[in-house]
Every structure is written in structure tokens, then in C-alpha cells.
C-alpha positions as CSV (number, residue, x, y, z in Angstrom):
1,X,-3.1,36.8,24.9
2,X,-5.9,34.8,26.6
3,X,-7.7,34.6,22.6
4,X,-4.2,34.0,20.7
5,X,-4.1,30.8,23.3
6,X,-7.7,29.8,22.5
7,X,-7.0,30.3,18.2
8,X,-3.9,28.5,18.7
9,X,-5.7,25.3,20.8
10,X,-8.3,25.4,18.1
11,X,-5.7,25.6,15.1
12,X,-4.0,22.6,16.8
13,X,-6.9,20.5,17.1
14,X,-7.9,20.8,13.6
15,X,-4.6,19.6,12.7
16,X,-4.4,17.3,14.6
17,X,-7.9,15.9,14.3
18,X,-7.2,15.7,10.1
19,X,-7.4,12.3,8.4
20,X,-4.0,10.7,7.3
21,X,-3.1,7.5,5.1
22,X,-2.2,5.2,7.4
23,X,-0.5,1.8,6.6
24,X,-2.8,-1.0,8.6
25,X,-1.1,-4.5,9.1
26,X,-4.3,-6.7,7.6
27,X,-2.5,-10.0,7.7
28,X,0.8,-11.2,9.2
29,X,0.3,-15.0,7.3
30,X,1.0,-16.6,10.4
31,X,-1.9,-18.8,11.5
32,X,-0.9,-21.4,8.5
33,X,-4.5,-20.7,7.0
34,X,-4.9,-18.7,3.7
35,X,-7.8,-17.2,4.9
36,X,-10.4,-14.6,3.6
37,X,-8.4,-14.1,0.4
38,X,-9.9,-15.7,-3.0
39,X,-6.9,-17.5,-5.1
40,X,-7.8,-16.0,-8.7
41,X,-4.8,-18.0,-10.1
42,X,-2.5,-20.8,-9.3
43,X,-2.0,-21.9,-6.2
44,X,-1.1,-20.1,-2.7
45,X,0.8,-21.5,0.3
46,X,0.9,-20.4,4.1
47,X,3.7,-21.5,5.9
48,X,6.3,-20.8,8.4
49,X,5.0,-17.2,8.8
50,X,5.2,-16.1,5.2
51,X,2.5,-16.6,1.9
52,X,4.2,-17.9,-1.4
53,X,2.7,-19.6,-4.7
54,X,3.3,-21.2,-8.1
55,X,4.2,-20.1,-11.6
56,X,2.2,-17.1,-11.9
57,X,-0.4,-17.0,-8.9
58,X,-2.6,-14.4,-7.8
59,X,-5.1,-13.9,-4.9
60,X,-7.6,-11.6,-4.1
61,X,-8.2,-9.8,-0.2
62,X,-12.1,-10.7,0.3
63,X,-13.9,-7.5,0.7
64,X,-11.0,-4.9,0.4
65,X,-10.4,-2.2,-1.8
66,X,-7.7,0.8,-1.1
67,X,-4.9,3.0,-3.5
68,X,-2.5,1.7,-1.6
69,X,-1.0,-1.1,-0.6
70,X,2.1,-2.7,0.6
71,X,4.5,-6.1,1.5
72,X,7.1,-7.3,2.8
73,X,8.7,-9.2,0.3
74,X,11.3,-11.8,0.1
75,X,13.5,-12.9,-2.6
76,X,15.4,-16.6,-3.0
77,X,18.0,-17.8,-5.3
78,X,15.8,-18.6,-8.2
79,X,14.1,-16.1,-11.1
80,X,11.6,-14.7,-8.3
81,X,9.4,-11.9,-7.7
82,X,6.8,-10.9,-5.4
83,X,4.0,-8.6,-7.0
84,X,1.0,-6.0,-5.6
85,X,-2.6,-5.7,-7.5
86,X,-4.3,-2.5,-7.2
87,X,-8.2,-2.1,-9.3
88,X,-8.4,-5.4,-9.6
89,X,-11.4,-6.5,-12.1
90,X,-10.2,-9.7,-13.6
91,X,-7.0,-11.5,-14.2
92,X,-6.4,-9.6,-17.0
93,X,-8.2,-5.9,-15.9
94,X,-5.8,-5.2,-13.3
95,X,-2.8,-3.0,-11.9
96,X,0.5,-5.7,-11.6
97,X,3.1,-4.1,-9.7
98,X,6.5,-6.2,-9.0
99,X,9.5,-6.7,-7.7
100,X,11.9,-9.2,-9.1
101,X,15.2,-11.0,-8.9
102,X,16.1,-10.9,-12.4
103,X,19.2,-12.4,-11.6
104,X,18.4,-15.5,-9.7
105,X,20.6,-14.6,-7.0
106,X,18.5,-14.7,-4.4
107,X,18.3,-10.9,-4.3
108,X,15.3,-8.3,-5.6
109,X,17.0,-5.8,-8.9
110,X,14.0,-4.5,-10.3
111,X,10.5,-3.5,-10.6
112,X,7.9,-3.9,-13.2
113,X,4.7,-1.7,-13.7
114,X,2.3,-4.3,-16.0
115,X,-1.3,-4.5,-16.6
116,X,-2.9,-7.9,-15.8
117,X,-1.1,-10.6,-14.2
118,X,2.6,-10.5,-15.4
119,X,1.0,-8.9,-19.1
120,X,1.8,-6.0,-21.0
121,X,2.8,-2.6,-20.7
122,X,0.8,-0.1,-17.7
123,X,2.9,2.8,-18.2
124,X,3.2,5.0,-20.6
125,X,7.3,5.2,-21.2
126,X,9.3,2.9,-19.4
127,X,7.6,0.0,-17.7
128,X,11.1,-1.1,-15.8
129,X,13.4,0.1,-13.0
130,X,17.0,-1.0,-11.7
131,X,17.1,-1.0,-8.0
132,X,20.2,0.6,-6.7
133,X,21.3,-1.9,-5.2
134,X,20.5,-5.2,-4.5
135,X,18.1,-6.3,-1.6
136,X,16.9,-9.6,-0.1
137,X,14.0,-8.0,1.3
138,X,11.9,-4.9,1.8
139,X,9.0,-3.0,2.1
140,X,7.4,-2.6,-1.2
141,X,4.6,-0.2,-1.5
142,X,2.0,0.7,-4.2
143,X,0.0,3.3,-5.0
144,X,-2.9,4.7,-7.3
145,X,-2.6,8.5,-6.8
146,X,-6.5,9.1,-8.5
147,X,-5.0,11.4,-11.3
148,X,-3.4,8.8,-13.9
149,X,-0.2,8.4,-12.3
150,X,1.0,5.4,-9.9
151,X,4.1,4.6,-7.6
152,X,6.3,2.1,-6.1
153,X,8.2,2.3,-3.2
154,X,11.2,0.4,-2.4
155,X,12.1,0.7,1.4
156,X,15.4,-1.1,1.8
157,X,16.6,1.3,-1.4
158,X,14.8,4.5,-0.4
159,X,13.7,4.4,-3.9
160,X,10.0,5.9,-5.7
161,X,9.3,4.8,-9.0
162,X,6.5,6.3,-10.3
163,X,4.9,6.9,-13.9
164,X,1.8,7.6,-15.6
165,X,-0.6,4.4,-16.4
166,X,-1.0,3.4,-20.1
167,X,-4.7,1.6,-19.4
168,X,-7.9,2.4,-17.2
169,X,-9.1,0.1,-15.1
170,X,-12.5,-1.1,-13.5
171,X,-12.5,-3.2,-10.8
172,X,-11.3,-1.7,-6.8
173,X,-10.0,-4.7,-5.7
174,X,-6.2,-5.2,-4.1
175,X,-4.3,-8.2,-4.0
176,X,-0.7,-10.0,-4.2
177,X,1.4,-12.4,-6.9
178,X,3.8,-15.2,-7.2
179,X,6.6,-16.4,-9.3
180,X,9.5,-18.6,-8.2
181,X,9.6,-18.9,-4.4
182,X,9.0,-15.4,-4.0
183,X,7.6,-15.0,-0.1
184,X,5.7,-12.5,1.6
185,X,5.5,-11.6,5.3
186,X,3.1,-9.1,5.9
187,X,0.3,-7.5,4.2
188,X,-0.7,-3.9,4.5
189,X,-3.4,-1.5,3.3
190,X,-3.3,2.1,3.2
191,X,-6.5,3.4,5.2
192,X,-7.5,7.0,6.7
193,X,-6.9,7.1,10.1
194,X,-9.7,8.4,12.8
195,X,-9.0,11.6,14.9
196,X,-7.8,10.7,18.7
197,X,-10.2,10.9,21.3
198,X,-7.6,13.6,22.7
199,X,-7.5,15.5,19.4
200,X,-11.2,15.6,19.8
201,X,-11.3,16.8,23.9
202,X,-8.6,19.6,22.2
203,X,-10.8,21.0,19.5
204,X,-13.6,21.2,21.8
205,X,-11.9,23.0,24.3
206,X,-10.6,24.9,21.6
207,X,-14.5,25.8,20.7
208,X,-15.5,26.2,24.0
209,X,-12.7,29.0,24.7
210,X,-14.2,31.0,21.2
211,X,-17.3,30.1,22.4
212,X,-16.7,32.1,25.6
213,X,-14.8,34.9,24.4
214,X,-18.0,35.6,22.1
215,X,-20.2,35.5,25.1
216,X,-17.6,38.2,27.0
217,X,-17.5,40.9,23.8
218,X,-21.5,40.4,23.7
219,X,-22.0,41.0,27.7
């Protein structure tokens, strides 16, 4: 009994002490400073708590590269949308995620999967998904799975849209884009978290009690 308790601490601690994607909040756009991000296109505004731009703009996170990423964006009433850059190289050597009022009600319908800023096709099949319904604002997440395929998120939907990428890519960078007054409030990356200092105590104790039991069948 005494050795089923020590496996089962031990057991525990590994799996507890095993490195998860987190989502880390990197920037909440509150200090009224675009700060460490590079503006690769058009222009970029920081105001009232939330980051918009022009026609077309994209910036850069200084120093950052992840597979995943995420926002919270907000529509307005005008052709909007709000969009996430994942392997970001160049303007045009990069993966464009976004999600759009196509409507110009003031409320996100769709996403797009493109490669480059706003460009042509990144996945092979369809490149464009209808939201169930239609959505102010949400948490919109990207990601690079490592194998060829990609997928969005939609939180205010509970919706995945996913599909496999029509172009390689060479740069690591991540970023965000503008069109319309598109906002967003809150910028996240995807990072692997650390073990706990008390998952780590566990899985000692865990080796200390095989440790011991050793030492008793060897005595």
C-alpha cells in the first residue's frame, strides 16, 4: 500500500510538472504608447485602451515568435476586420488570419485564411468561413500546428476553423492587422508554461519515497 502511495505521488507530479500552452497577456494597449512593436505597414493608433490602424496596417511584436497567438477583437459599423500574423518574414511572406464584418454592420461574420497582408489564398480548399452568428467581439485565436495545417478559433461562437496551408513560410515572427476601425484590446501569445514550485516539492517526494523503498528491499 505504502509503494502504490509513493507510484501514485510520483505519477502525479509528473503530470503535473508537464509543460502546457499557455495563453500569456503580452499587451493590454493601455498606456496610450505603441510600444515595442515595429509598424510594417500603415499606420497604428493606441487609444482609449484598445490598438486600431488604417487601410491595410500591419505591425510586428519586437522580439517575439510563437504558433499561437490571440486577440480580442472589436468590430464597428463599417467594412472592418481585425487580423493575426503568424511566420512573419515580410509583408508579403506571411500567415494573415482575419476576422471581418463583411457586412458593415458593426458586427464580425467571417474569417479569412490569406497569405501576406490581406493577399491570396493560404489554404488549400476554402480560404472563407461564415460565423454562426454574428458577434461584436471575441477572442480570436491562431494557430500553426507544425504539420501543414492551421486554425482559428472564434470564442464568442465556440467555432474552429481549421485547414491545411497552400504556401510555406520563412520568417517566425507574430503580429496583428487593420482595416476600417477594427480595434483590438488585448494581445496574447501562446507560451509553455513552467512546472509549480509545488509540482516540483511533489515529484521529489515522490522520488525520495522510491528512493527509500529501494534502500528497505536492499537492507
Amino acid at each position: 500500500m505504502k509503494k502504490l502511495v509513493i507510484l501514485c505521488g510520483f505519477w502525479l507530479a509528473c503530470s503535473m510538472s508537464t509543460a502546457n500552452a499557455v495563453p500569456v497577456l503580452v499587451d493590454d494597449f493601455n498606456d496610450g504608447i505603441v510600444s515595442g512593436w515595429t509598424i510594417q505597414n500603415g499606420s497604428v493608433t493606441e487609444s482609449g485602451g484598445v490598438l486600431s490602424g488604417s487601410s491595410l496596417s500591419l505591425l510586428t511584436l519586437d522580439g517575439q515568435s510563437s504558433n499561437s497567438i490571440a486577440v480580442d477583437a472589436i468590430s464597428s459599423p463599417t467594412l472592418d476586420y481585425v487580423a493575426l500574423v503568424l511566420n512573419y518574414a515580410s509583408l508579403t511572406d506571411n500567415l494573415f488570419v482575419k476576422i471581418q464584418d463583411n457586412n458593415s454592420n458593426g458586427l464580425f461574420d467571417m474569417v479569412f485564411f490569406y497569405n501576406g497582408n490581406n493577399g491570396s489564398t493560404a489554404l488549400i480548399g476554402s480560404s472563407m468561413f461564415s460565423l454562426s452568428f454574428e458577434v461584436e467581439a471575441t477572442y480570436f485565436e491562431l494557430t500553426d500546428n507544425g504539420d501543414g495545417t492551421v486554425a482559428a478559433f472564434v470564442g464568442a461562437t465556440n467555432q474552429t476553423f481549421s485547414g491545411t496551408l497552400a504556401n510555406t513560410y520563412s520568417g517566425t515572427g507574430v503580429g496583428l492587422g487593420f482595416f476600417g476601425n477594427g480595434q483590438a484590446d488585448n494581445f496574447y501569445i501562446e507560451t509553455t508554461s513552467v512546472p509549480e514550485p509545488a509540482s516540483l516539492a511533489l515529484l521529489g517526494l515522490g522520488l525520495a519515497g522510491l528512493g527509500a523503498s529501494r534502500r528497505k528491499k536492499t537492507a
